[in-house]
N, C-alpha and C positions, 0 to 999 in steps of 0.2 A: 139838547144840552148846549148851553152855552158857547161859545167859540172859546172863551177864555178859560173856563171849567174844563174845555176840550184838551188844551196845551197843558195843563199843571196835571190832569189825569194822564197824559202821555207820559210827562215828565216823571212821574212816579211809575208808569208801567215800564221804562225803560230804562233805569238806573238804579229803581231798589235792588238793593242786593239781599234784601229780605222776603223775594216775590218766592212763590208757592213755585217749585220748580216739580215738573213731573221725573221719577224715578222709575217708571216703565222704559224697558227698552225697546224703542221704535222696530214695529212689523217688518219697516223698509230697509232693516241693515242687511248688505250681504250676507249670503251665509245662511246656514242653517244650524239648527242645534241638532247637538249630538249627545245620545243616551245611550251608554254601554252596559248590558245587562253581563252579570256574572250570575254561575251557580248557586254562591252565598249570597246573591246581591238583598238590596233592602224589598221584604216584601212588601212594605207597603204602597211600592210603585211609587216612579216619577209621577211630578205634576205637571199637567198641560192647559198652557189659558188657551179657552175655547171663547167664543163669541156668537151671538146669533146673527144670522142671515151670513160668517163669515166661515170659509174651509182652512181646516186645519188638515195637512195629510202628512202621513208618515210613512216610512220608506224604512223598508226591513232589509237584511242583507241573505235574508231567509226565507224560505216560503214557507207561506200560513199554511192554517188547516183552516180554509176556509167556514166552514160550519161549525168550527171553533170559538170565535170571537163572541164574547157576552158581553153586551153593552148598557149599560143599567141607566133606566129610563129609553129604551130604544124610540121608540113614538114618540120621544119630542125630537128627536132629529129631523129635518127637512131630506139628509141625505147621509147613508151609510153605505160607501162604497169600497166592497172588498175585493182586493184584483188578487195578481199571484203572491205579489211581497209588496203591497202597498192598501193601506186603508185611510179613507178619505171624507173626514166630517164635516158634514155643517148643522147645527143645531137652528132649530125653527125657532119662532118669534115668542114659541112657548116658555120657553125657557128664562128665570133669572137671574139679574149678579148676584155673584157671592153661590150659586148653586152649584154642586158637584157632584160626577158620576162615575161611577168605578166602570174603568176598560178592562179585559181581559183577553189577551191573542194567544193560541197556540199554534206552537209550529211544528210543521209536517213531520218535518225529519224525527223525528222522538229525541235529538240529542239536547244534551242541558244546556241550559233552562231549556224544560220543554213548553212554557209557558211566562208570560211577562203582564204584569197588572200595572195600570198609568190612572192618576185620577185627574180627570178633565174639573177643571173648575174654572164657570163663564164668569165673564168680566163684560162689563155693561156696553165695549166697544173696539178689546182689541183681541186680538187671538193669533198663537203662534202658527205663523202660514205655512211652515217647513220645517220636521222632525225627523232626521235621518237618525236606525235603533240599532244599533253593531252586536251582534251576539257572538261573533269569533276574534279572532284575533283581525285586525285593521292591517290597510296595507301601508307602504313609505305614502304614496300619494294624500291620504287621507290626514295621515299626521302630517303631510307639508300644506295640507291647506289648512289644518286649522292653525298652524302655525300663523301662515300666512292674514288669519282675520283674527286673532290674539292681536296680534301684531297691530293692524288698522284697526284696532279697540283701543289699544293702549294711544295709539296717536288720538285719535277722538275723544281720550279722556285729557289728554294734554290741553287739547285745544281748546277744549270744555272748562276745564280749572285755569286758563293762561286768560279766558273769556271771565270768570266770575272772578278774577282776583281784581283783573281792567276795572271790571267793576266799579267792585266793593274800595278801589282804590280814588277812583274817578270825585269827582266834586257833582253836587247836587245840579238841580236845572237844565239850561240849555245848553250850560259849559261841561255838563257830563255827555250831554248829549253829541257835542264836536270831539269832545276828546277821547270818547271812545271809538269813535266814528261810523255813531251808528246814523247822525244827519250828516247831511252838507250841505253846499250851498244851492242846493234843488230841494232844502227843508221837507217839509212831513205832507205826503196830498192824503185829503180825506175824500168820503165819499158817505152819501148816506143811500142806504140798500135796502131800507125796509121793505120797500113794495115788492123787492125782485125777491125775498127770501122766500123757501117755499118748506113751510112747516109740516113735520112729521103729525101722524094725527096722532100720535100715541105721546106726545111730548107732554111731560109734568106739571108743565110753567105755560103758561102764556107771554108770548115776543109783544113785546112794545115798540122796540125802537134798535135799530142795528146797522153800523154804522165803520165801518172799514179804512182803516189807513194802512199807507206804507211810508216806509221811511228807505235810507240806502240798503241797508242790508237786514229787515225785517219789516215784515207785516204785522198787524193787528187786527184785531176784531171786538170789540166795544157791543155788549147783548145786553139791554135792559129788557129783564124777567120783572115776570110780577108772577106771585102762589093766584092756585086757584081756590076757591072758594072750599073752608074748610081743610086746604093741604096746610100738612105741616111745615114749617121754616125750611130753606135749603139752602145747600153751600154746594161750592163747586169744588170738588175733587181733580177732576184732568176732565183732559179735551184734547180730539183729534181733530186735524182738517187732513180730511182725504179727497185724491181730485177722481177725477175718471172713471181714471184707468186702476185706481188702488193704491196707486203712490201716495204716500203720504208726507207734509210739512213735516219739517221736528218743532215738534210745539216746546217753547222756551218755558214758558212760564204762564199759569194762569193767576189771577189778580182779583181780589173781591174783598173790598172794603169788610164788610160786614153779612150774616147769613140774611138772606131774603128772609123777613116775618111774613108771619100771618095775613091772608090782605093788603099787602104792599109791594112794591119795585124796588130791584136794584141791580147797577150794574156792574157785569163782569168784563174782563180784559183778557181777552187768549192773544198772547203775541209769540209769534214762530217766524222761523227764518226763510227768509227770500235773499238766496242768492243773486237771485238772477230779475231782471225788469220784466220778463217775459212770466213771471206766475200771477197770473192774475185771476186763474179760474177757470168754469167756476168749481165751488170745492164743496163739499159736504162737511159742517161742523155737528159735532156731538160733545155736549159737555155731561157729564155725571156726575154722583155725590156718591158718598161712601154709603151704599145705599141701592134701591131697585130703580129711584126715577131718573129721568133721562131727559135731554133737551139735544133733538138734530133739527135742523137746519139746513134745507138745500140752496142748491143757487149762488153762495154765498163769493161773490167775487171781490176783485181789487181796483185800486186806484192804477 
């Protein structure tokens, strides 16, 4: 890509206020969710986003009936682990997005509910990693913690709408660019990474070209796809970058001119936030479509 084609594609990934923002909330927030079952509750069970190769586990405040649990499709799991008051998923490679499977837990005690039904539905990359399930009355502690991450939600949403209004209010260019203060005077380093990615073999698309910047207080990642022979057109839905250890960026926003056709390239824009000069990698990207296929990407570091 051009140097100059490189700046005016920044400029646009970093200042539209009309960039595709992901509406998943990030695996990495404190805190876990919480599911209180009642006697009346709804039978048709909470939902749980599952994911392949990723554990999901849930935390009962009761002990199971172990050889109680009916898990529908068991054999595509890679791992179903049932402890005393804890069961523990990860669904194999088998498995597609958009697919979903009725859980069923009974609990020892015989008291009501003597049984609780959840339907896990996979999602092409992320999965809830912490489900704590209350079937009695809760203690003060419990309602002062969730008070306490209500609380540091509601700030994150502040900061989140104080951040898109900066925006949406800001001036086009490189003058949006200073005055929101996402450059400064250490402007935008790039880097091109193609040789160091290391493609998933199951990925949709074939990588052409991938290419990494940062700026003060975000990074970027720049993937020209191209369909393969025969696939149908794609669009990019969301995209994680996860490093390691599991932790994951907050990915800002993904960007795509237009869907990949037929036979041809084009490229997308994932930019998430770097606090810190110290993220540089490396990280595992995975972009999706609303849809089964999938594009990861290992290796994938910064400037």
């Amino acid at each position: 890509m051009p140097s100059s084609s490189a700046v005016v594609f920044l400029g646009l990934l970093f200042t539209s206020a009309a960039a595709f923002a992901q509406s998943e909330v990030s695996a990495s927030v404190p805190g876990a969710r919480r599911i209180e079952l009642h006697p009346d509750g709804n039978p048709s069970g909470s939902e749980i986003g599952v994911s392949a190769g990723l554990s999901t586990g849930l935390f009962f405040d009761s002990e199971l009936m172990r050889d109680g649990i009916e898990l529908e499709g068991r054999e595509r799991f890679s791992l179903v682990d049932v402890g005393q008051a804890t069961l523990r998923l990860v669904p194999s490679s088998r498995v597609a997005p958009g697919e979903h499977f009725r859980l069923l837990v009974r609990f020892r005690d015989g008291a009501a509910p003597v049984s609780a039904s959840f339907l896990l539905r996979v999602h092409p990359a992320k999965a809830e990693s912490l489900i704590e399930v209350y079937r009695g009355k809760r203690t003060l502690e419990t309602y002062q913690q969730e008070a306490r991450e209500v609380r540091a939600e509601l700030v994150r949403c502040r900061e989140e709408n104080s951040r898109l209004t900066a925006e949406h209010e800001a001036p086009g260019g490189l003058t949006g660019l200073l005055a929101t203060g996402t450059v400064d005077k250490n402007g935008v380093s790039g880097r091109t990474v193609t040789k160091d990615i290391l493609p998933s073999h199951g990925n949709a698309l074939d990588v052409i070209f991938v290419t990494t910047y940062r700026a003060k207080t975000a990074v970027a990642v720049v993937v020209e796809l191209a369909t393969k022979a025969g696939a149908q057109p794609w669009s990019a839905k969301g995209a994680t970058l996860r490093g390691r250890t599991g932790a994951e960026l907050k990915v800002l926003r993904v960007w795509q001119q237009q869907r990949i056709p037929l036979g041809d390239a084009r490229s997308i824009v994932v930019e998430a936030e770097a606090p810190g000069a110290g993220v540089q990698g490396p990280f595992s990207l995975k972009l999706w479509e609303d849809g089964p296929r999938t594009v990861t990407l290992g290796n994938v570091t910064f400037p």
